[in-house]
ZADO-1210 file (C-alpha; in nm, 4 decimals, padded with zeros to 6 digits):
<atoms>
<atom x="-00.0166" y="16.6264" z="06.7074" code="UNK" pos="1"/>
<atom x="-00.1028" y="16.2900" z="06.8161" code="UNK" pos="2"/>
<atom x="-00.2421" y="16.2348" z="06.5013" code="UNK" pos="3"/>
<atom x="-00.0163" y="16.3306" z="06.2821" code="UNK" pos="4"/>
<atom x="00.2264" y="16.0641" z="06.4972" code="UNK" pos="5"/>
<atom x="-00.0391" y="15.8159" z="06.4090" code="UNK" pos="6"/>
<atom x="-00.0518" y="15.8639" z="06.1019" code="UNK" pos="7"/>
<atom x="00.3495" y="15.8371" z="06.0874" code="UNK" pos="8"/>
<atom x="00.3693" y="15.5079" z="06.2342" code="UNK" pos="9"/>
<atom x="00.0979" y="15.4165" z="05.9707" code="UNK" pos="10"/>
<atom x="00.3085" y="15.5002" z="05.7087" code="UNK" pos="11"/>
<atom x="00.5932" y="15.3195" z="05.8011" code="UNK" pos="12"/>
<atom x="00.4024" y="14.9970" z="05.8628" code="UNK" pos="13"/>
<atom x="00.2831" y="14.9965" z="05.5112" code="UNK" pos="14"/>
<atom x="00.6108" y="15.0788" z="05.4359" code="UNK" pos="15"/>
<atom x="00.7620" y="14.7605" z="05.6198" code="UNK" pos="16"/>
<atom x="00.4590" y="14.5443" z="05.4553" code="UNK" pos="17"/>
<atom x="00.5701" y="14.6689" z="05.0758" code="UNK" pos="18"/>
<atom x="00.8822" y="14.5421" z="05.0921" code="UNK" pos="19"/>
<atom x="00.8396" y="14.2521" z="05.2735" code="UNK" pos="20"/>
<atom x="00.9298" y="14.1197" z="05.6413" code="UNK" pos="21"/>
<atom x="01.3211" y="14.0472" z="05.5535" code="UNK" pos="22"/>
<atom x="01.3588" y="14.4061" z="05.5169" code="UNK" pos="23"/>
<atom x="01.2865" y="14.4930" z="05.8834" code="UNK" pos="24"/>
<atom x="01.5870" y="14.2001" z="06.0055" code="UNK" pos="25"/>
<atom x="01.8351" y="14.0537" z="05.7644" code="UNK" pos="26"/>
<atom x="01.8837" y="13.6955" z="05.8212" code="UNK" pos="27"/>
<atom x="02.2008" y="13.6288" z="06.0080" code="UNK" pos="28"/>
<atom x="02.4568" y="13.6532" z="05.9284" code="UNK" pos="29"/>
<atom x="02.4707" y="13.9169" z="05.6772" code="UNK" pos="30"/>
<atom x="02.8284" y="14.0253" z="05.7532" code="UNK" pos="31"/>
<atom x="03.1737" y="13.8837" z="05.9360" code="UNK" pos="32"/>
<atom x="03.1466" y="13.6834" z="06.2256" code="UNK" pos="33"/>
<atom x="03.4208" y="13.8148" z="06.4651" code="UNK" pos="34"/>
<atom x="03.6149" y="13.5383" z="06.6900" code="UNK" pos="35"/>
<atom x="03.8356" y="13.6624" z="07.0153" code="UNK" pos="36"/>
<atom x="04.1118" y="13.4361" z="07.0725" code="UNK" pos="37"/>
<atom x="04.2249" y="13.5189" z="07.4583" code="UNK" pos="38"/>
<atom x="04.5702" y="13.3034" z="07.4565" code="UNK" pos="39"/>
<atom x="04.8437" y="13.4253" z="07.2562" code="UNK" pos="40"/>
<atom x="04.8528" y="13.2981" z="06.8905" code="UNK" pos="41"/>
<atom x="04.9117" y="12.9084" z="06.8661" code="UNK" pos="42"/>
<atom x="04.7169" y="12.5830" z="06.7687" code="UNK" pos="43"/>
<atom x="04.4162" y="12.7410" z="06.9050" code="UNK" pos="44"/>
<atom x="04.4304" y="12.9614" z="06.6016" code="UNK" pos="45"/>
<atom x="04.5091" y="12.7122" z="06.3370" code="UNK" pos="46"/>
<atom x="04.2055" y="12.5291" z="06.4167" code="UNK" pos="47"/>
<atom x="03.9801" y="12.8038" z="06.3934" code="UNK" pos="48"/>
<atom x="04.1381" y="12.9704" z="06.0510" code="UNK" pos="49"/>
<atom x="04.0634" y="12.5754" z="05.8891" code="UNK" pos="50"/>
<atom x="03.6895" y="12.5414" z="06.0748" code="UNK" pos="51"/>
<atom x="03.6555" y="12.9525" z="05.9565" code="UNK" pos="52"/>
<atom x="03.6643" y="12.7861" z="05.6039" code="UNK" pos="53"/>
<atom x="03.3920" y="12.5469" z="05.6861" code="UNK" pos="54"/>
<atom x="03.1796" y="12.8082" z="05.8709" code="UNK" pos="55"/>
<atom x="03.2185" y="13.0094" z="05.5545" code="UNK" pos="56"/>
<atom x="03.0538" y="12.8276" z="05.3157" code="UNK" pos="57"/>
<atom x="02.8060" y="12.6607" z="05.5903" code="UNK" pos="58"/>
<atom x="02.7151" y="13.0195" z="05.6735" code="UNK" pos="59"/>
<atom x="02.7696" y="13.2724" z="05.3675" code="UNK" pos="60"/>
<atom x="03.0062" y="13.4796" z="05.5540" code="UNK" pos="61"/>
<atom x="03.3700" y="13.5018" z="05.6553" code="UNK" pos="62"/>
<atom x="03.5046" y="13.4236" z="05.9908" code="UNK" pos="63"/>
<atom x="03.7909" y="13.7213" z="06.1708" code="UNK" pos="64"/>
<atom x="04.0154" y="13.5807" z="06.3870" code="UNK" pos="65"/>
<atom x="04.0785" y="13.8425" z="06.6297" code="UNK" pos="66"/>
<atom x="04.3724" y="13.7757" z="06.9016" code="UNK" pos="67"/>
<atom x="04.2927" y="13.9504" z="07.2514" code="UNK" pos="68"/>
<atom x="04.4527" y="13.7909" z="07.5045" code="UNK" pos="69"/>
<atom x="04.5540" y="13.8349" z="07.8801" code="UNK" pos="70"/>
<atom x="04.4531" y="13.7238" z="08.2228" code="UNK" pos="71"/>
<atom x="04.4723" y="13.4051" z="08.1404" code="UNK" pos="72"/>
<atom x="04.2032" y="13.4410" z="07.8965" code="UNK" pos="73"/>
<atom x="03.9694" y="13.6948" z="08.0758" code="UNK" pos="74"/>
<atom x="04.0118" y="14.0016" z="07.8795" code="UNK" pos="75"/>
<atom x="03.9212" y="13.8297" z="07.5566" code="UNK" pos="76"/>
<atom x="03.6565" y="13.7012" z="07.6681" code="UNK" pos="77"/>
<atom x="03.5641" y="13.9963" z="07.8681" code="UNK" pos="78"/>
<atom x="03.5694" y="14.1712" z="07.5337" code="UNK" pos="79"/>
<atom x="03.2948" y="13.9071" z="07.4347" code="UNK" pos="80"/>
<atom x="03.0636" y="13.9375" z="07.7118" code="UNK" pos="81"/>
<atom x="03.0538" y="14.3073" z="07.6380" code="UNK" pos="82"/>
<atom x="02.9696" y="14.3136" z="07.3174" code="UNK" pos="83"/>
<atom x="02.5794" y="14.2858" z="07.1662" code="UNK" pos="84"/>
<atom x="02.4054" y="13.9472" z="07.1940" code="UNK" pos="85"/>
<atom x="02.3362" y="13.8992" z="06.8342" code="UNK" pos="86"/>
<atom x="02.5734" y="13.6233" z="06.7120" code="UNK" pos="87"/>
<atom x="02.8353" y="13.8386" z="06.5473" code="UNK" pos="88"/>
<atom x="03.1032" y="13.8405" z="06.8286" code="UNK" pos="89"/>
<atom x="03.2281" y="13.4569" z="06.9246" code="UNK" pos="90"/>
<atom x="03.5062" y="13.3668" z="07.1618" code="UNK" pos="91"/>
<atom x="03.7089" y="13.0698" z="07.1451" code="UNK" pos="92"/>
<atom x="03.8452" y="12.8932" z="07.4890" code="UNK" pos="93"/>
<atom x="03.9280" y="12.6675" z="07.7212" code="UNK" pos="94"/>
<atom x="03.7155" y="12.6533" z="08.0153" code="UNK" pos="95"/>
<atom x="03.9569" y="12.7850" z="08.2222" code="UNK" pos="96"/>
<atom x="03.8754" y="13.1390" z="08.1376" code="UNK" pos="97"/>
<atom x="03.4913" y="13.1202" z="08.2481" code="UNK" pos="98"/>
<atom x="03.5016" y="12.8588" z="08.5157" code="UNK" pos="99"/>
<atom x="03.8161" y="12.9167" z="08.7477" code="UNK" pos="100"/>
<atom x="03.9784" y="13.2801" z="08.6412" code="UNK" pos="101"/>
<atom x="03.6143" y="13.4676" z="08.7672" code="UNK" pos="102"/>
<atom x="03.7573" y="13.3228" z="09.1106" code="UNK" pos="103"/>
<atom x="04.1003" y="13.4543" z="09.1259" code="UNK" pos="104"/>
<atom x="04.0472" y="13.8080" z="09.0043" code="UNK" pos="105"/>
<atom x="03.8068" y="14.0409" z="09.2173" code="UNK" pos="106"/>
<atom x="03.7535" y="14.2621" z="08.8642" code="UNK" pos="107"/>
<atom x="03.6932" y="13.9751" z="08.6276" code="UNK" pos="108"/>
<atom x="03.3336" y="14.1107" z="08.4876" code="UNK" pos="109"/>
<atom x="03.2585" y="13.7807" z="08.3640" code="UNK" pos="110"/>
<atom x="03.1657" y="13.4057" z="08.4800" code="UNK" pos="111"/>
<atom x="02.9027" y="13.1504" z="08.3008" code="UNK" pos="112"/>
<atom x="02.6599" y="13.3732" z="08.3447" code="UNK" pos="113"/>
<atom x="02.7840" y="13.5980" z="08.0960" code="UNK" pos="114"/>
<atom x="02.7821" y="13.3640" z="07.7890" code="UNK" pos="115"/>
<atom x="02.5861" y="13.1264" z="07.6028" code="UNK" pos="116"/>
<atom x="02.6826" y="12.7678" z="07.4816" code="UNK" pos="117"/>
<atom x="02.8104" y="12.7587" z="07.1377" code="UNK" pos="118"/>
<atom x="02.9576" y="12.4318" z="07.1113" code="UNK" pos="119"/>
<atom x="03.2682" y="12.2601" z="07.2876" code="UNK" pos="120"/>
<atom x="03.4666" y="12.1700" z="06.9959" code="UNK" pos="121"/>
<atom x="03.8160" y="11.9707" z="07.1458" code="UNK" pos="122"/>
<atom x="03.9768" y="11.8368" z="07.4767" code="UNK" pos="123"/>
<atom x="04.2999" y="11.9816" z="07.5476" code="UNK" pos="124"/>
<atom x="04.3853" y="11.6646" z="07.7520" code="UNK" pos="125"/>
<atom x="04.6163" y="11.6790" z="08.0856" code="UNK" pos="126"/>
<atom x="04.8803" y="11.4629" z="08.1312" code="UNK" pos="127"/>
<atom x="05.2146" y="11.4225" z="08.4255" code="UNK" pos="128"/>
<atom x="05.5131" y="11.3434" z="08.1955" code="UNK" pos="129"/>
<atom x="05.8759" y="11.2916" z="08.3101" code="UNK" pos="130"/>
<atom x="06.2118" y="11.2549" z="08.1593" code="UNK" pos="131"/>
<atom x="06.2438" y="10.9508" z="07.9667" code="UNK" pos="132"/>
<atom x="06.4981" y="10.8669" z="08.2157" code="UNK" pos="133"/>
<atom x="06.3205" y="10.9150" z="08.4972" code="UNK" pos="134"/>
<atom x="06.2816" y="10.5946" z="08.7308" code="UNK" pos="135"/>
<atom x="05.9283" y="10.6828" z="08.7630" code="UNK" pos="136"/>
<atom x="05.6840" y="10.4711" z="08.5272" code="UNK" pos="137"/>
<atom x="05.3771" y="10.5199" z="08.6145" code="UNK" pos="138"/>
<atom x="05.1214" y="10.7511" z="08.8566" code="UNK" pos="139"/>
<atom x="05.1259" y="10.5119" z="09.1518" code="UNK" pos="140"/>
<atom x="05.5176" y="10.5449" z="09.1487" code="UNK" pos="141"/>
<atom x="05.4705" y="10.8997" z="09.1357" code="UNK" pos="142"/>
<atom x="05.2935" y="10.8705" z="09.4509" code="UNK" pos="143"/>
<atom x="05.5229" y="10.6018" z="09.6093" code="UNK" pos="144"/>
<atom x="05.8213" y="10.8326" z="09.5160" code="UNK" pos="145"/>
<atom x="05.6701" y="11.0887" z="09.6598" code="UNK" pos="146"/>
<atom x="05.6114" y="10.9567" z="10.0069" code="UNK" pos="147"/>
<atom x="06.0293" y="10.9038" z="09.9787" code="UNK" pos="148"/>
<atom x="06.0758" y="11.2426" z="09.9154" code="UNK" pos="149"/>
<atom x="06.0010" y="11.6224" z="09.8178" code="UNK" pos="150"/>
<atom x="05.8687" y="11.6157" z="09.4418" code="UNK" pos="151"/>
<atom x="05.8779" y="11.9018" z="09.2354" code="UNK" pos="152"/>
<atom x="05.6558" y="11.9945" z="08.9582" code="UNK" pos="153"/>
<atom x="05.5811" y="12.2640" z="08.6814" code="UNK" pos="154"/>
<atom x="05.2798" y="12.4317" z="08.5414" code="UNK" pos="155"/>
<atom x="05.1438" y="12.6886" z="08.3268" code="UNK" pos="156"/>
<atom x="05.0396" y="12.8847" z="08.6069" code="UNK" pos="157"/>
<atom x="04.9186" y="12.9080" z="08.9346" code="UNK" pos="158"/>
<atom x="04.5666" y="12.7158" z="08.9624" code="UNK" pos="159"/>
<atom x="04.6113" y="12.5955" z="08.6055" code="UNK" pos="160"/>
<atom x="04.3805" y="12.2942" z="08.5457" code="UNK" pos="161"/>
<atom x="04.7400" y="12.0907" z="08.5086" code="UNK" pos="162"/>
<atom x="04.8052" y="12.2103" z="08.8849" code="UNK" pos="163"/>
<atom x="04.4711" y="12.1470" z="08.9968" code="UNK" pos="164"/>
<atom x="04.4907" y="11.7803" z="08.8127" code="UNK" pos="165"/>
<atom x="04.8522" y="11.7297" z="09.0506" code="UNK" pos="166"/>
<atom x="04.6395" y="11.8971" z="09.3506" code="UNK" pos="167"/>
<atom x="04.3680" y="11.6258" z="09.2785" code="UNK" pos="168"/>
<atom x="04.6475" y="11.3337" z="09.3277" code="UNK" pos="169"/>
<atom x="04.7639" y="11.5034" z="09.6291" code="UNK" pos="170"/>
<atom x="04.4099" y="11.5269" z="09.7845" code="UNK" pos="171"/>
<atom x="04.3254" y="11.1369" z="09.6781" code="UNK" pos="172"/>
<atom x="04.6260" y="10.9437" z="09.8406" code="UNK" pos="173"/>
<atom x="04.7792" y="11.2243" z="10.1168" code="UNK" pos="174"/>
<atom x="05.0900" y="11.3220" z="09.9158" code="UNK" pos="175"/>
<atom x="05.2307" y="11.6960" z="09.9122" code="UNK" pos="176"/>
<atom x="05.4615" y="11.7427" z="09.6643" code="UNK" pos="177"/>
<atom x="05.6114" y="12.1335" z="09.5820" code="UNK" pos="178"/>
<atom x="05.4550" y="12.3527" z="09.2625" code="UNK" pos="179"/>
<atom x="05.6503" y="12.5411" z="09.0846" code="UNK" pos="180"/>
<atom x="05.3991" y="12.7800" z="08.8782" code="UNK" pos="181"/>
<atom x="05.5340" y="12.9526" z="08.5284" code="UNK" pos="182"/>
<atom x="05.4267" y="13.1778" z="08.2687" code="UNK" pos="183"/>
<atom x="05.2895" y="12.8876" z="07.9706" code="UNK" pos="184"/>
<atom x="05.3758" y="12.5340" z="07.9422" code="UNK" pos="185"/>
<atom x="05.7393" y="12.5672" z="07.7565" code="UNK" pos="186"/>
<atom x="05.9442" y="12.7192" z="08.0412" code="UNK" pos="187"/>
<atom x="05.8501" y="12.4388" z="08.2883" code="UNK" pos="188"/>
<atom x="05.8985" y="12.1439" z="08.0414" code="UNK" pos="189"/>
<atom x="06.2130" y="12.2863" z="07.9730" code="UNK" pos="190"/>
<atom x="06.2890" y="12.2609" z="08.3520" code="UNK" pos="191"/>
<atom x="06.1969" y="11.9297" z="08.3645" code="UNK" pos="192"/>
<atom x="06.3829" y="11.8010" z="08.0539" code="UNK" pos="193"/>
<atom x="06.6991" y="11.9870" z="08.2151" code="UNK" pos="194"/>
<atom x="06.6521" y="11.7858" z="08.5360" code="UNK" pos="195"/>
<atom x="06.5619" y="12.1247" z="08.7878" code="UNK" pos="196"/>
<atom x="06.1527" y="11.9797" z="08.8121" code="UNK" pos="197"/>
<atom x="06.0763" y="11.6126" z="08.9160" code="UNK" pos="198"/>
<atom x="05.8049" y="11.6221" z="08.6508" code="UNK" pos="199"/>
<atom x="05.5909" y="11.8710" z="08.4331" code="UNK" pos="200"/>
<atom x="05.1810" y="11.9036" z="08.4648" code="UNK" pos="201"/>
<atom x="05.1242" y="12.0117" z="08.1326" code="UNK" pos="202"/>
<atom x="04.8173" y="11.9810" z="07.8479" code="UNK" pos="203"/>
<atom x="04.9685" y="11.7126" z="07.5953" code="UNK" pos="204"/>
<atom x="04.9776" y="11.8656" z="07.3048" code="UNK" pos="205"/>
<atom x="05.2377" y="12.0800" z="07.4430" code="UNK" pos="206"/>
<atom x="05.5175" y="11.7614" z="07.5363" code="UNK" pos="207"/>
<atom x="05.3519" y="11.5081" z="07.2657" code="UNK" pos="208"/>
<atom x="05.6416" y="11.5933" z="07.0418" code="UNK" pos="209"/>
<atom x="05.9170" y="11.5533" z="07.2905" code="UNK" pos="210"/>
<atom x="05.7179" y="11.2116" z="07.4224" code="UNK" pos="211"/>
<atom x="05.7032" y="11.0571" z="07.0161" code="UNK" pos="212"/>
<atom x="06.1351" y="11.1654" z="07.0279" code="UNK" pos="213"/>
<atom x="06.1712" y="10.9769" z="07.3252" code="UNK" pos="214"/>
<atom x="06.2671" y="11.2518" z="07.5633" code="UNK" pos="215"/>
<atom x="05.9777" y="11.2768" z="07.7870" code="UNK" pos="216"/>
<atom x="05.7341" y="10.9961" z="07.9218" code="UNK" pos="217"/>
<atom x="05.3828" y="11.0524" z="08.0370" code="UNK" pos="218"/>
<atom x="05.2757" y="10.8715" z="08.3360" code="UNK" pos="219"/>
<atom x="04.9118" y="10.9234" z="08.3253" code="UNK" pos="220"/>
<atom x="04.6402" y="11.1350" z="08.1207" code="UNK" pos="221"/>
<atom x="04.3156" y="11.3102" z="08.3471" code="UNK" pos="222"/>
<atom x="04.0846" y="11.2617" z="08.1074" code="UNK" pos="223"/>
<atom x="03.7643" y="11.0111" z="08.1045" code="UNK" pos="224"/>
<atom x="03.8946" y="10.7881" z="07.8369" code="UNK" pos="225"/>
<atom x="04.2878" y="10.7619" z="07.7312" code="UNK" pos="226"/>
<atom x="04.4746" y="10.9350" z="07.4469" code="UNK" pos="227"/>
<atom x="04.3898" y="10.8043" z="07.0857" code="UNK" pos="228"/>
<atom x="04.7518" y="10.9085" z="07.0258" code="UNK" pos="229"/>
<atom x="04.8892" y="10.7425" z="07.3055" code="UNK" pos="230"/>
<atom x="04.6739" y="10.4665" z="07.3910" code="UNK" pos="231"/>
<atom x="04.9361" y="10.2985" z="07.6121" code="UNK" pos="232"/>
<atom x="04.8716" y="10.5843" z="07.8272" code="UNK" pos="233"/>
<atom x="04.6451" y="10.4569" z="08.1084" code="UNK" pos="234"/>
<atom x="04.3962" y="10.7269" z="08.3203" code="UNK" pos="235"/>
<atom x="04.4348" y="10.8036" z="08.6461" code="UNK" pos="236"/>
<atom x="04.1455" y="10.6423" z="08.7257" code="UNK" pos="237"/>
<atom x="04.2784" y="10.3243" z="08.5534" code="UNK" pos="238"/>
<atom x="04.5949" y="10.3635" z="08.7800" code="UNK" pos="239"/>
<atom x="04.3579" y="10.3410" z="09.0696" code="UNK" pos="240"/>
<atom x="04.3651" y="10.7277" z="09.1522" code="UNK" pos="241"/>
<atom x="04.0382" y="10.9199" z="09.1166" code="UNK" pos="242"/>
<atom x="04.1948" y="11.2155" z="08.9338" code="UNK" pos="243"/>
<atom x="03.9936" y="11.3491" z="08.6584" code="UNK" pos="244"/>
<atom x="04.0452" y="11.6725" z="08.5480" code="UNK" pos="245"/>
<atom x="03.8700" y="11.7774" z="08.2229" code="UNK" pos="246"/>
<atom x="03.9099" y="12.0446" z="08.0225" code="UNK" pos="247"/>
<atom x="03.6856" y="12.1581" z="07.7553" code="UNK" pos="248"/>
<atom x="03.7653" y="12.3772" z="07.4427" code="UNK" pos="249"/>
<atom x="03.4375" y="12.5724" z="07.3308" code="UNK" pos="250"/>
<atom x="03.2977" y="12.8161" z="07.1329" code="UNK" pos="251"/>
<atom x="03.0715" y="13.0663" z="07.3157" code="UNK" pos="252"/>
<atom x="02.8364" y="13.3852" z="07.2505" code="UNK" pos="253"/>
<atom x="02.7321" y="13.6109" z="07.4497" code="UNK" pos="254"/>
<atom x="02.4333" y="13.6060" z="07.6876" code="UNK" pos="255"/>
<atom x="02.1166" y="13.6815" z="07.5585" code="UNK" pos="256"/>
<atom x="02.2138" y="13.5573" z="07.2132" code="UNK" pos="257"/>
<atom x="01.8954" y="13.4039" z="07.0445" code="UNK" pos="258"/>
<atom x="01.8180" y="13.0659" z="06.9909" code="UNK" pos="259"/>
<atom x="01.7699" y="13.0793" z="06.6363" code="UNK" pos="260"/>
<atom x="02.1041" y="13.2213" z="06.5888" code="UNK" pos="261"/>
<atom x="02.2827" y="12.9746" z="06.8395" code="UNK" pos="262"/>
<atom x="02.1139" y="12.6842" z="06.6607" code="UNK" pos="263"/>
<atom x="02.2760" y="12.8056" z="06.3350" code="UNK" pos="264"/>
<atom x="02.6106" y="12.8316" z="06.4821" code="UNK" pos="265"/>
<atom x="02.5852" y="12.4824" z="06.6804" code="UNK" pos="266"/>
<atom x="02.5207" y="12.3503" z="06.3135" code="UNK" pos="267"/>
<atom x="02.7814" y="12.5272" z="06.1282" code="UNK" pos="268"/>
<atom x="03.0530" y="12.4045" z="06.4560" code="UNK" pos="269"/>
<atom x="02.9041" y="12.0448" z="06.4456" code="UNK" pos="270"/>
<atom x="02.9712" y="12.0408" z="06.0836" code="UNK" pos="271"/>
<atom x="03.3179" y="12.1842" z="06.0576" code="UNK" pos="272"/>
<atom x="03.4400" y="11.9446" z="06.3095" code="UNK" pos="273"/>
<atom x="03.3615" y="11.6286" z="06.0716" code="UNK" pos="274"/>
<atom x="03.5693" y="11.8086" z="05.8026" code="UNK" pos="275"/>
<atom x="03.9149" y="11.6152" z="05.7262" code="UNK" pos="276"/>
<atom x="04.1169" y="11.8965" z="05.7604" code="UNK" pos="277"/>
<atom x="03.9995" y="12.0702" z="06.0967" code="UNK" pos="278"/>
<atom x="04.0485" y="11.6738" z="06.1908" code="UNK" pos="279"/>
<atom x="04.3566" y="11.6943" z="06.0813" code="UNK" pos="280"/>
<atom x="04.4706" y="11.9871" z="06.2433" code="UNK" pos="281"/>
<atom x="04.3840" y="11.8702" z="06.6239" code="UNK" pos="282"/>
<atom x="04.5219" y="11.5313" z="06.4958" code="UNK" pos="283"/>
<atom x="04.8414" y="11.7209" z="06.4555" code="UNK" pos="284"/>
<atom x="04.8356" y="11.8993" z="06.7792" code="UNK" pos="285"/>
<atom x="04.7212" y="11.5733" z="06.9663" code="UNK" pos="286"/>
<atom x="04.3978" y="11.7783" z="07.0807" code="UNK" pos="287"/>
<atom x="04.1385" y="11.5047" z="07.0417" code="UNK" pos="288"/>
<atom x="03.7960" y="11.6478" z="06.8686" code="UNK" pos="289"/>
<atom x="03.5043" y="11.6955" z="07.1355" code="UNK" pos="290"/>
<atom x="03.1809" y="11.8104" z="06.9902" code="UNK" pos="291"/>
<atom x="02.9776" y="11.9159" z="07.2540" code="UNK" pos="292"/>
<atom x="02.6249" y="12.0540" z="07.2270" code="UNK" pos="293"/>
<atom x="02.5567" y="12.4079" z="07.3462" code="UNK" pos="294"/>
<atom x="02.2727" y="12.3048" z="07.5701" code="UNK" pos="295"/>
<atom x="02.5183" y="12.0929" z="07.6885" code="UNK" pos="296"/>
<atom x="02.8507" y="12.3070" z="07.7009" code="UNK" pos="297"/>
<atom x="02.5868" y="12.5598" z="07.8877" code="UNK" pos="298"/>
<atom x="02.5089" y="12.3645" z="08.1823" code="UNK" pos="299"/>
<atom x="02.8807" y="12.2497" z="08.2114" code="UNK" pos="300"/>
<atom x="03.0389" y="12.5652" z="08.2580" code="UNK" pos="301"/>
<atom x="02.8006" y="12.6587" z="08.5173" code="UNK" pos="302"/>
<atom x="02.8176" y="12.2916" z="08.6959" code="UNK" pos="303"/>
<atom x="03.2468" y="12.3611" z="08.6924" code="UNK" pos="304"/>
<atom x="03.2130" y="12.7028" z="08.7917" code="UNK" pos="305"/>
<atom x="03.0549" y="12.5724" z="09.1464" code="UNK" pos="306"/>
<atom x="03.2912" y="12.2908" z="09.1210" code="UNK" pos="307"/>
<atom x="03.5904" y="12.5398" z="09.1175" code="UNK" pos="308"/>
<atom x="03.4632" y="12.7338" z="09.3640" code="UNK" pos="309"/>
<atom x="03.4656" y="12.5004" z="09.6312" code="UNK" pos="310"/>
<atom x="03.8068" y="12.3316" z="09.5253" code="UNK" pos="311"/>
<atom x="03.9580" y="12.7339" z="09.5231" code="UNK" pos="312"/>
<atom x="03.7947" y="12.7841" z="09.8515" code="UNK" pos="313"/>
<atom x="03.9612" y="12.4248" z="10.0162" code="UNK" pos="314"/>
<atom x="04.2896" y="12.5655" z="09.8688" code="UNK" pos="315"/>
<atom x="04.2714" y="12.9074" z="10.0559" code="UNK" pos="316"/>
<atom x="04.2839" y="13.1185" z="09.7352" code="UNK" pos="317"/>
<atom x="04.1618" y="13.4915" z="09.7303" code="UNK" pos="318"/>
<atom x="04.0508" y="13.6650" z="09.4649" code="UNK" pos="319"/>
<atom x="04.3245" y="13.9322" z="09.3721" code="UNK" pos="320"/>
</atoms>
């Protein structure tokens, strides 16, 4: 018996050797690339249908769009994790999903240890806006109002990265002002438009619109540089407030995915990101392009997870 096994796995060497090595593994990809959107449809998925047309011709094969969202983000990308590491099941994200949600829910089944670097591909910037009528001009009379009196404020959510950016004024210059969480970033811009919020934490794509109409008026941006679309927008740093909170957009694999096939996705991203039309499309959502390598994008999310950890901790959050 043992030789007639040998001689079997003979067989099928010469086999292998006939028709060449590129029978025993197809070079990737050789069919649709699958990417999980976790957030309810939006701008997220406008960007990736016009980069899917890049990655299509960069790569020989189409690009699904595949909406799975919930948890702020953890089931789709819980859905990614879980699926084999071989480059044909992408997720698309904020950070918020990998770096602070594995914090708040006991049953997350995911963190940066789960995923690989793909590349960070926009900033969805934060900003504190107000009504355009609003006395308040700028972050330091934020903070000066706010030793005068109870602030409100709106955000998407409870330990949103736009509530963490307020919690981050609050820790630099002593102020407590109230949060107000909500369900997505309309409902409490709304509020604050109608005059029931003092001001809305919000990413600023979502009150650029109402800003350009001259309804709204941002007071600061959290990012490491200001808005290209609203340059007259200073930091918070600039203001004299060490606030930054950044948030990364990124495309990421799951762990284990090999290099070879990362590389050729970093490639393909880094590529459709210099097209005119994916430009065009963050241009018209005010989401300012960010390539970011995957080595990169790797060692963030694991740097921000620790980061988040402690700030959750100094909040007294539990996981749920």
């Amino acid at each position: 018996m043992p030789d007639a096994m040998t001689a079997l796995r003979g067989l099928a060497v010469l086999a292998l050797l006939a028709v060449g090595p590129g029978a025993a593994r197809a070079e990737y990809p050789d069919r649709p690339i699958t990417m999980v959107m976790p957030y309810s449809p939006g701008a997220a998925d406008v960007l990736i249908r016009a980069m899917g047309e890049h990655l299509q011709r960069a790569l020989g094969q189409p690009l699904v769009p595949m909406t799975r969202d919930g948890a702020s983000g953890v089931v789709g990308m819980r859905i990614v994790a879980g699926n084999p590491p071989d480059g044909y099941t992408l997720g698309h994200t904020p950070m918020t999903a990998i770096v602070v949600q594995p914090h708040l829910l006991r049953d997350a089944g995911i963190g940066p240890d789960s995923f690989e670097g793909v590349c960070g591909t926009n900033e969805n910037v934060i900003t504190v806006a107000v009504r355009a009528d609003s006395p308040i001009r700028d972050l330091p009379g934020l903070v000066a109002e706010g030793r005068r009196r109870a602030l409100s404020f709106g955000s998407p959510g409870p330990n949103s990265l736009p509530q963490l950016a307020v919690w981050r004024v609050q820790r630099a210059t002593g102020v407590e002002m109230n949060h107000v969480p909500y369900r997505g970033e309309a409902p409490h811009v709304n509020d604050t438009l109608a005059g029931r919020l003092d001001f809305s934490a919000a990413i600023v794509s979502s009150v650029a619109e109402l800003v350009r109409a001259g309804r709204m008026r941002m007071l600061a941006v959290f990012s490491e540089n200001r808005h290209p679309d609203f340059p007259d927008v200073p930091t918070a740093r600039e203001q004299g407030i060490d606030a930054l909170q950044f948030s990364q957009v990124g495309i990421y694999a799951p762990r284990g995915t090999p290099a070879p096939v990362l590389d050729r996705l970093e490639a393909a991203c880094r590529g459709a990101l210099e097209e005119p039309a994916v430009r065009r499309v963050l241009a018209s959502s005010a989401s300012p392009v960010r390539f970011m390598p995957r080595a990169e994008l790797t060692r963030m999310i694991h740097t921000e997870y620790a980061n988040y950890g402690r700030i959750l901790r100094e909040l007294g959050v539990e996981p749920q």
